[in-house]
KEMAR-579741 format. One record per residue (C-alpha): residue in three letters; x, y, z. Coordinates in steps of 0.05 Angstrom, whole numbers. Layout:
N
volum, px, py, pz
ala, X, Y, Z
...
//
This chain:
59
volum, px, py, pz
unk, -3310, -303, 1751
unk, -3264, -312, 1814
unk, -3240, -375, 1838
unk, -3286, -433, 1846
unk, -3283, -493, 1877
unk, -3297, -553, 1821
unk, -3335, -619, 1853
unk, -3356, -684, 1813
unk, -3404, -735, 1854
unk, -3402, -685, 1921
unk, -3325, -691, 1920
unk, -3277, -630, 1914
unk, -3225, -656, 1858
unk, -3196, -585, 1835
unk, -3197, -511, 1825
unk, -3223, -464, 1765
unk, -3193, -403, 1761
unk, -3203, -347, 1709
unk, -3148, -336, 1652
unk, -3166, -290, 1603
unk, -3236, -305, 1576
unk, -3218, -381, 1597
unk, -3218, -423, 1659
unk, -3157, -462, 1676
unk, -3163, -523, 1718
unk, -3121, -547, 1773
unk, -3128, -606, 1796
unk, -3125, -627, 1874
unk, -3144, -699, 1860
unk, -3105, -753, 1828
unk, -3165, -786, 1788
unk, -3162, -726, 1750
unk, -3088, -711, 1740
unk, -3087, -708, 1672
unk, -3137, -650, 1662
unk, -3087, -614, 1700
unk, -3069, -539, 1679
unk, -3131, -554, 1618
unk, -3163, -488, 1586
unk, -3242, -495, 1583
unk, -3291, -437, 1551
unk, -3340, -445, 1630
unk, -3357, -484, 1681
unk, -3403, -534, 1653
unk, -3351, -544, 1594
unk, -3303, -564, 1657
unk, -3352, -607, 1688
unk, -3361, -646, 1625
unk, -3292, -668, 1616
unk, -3281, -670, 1682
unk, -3339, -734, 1688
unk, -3324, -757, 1606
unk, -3245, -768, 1636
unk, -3267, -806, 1697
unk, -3324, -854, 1654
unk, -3269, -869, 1611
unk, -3210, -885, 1667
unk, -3263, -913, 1711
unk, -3241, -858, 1773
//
């Protein structure tokens, strides 16, 4: 995996970028802050906490 671009509602709000056999997110949005520098297994695994953080701080 290379670099990708991570959206939530049609929105650019970070960056996933390979570590290892991880992804690390960095965050480019302030709604999502505290996800910041987070390991996740793939995408969709990013995505989810990504949209589970926002439902429950109402971003």
């Amino acid at each position: 995996m290379e670099k990708q671009v991570i959206e939530y509602a049609g929105v650019p709000v970070g960056i996933g970028v390979p570590e290892g056999n991880r992804i690390k997110f960095i965050a480019v949005k302030f709604p999502v802050i505290d996800l910041d520098g987070g390991l996740y297994g793939n995408i969709t695994e990013l995505r989810r906490a990504i949209g589970q953080h926002l439902k429950m701080t109402g971003g």
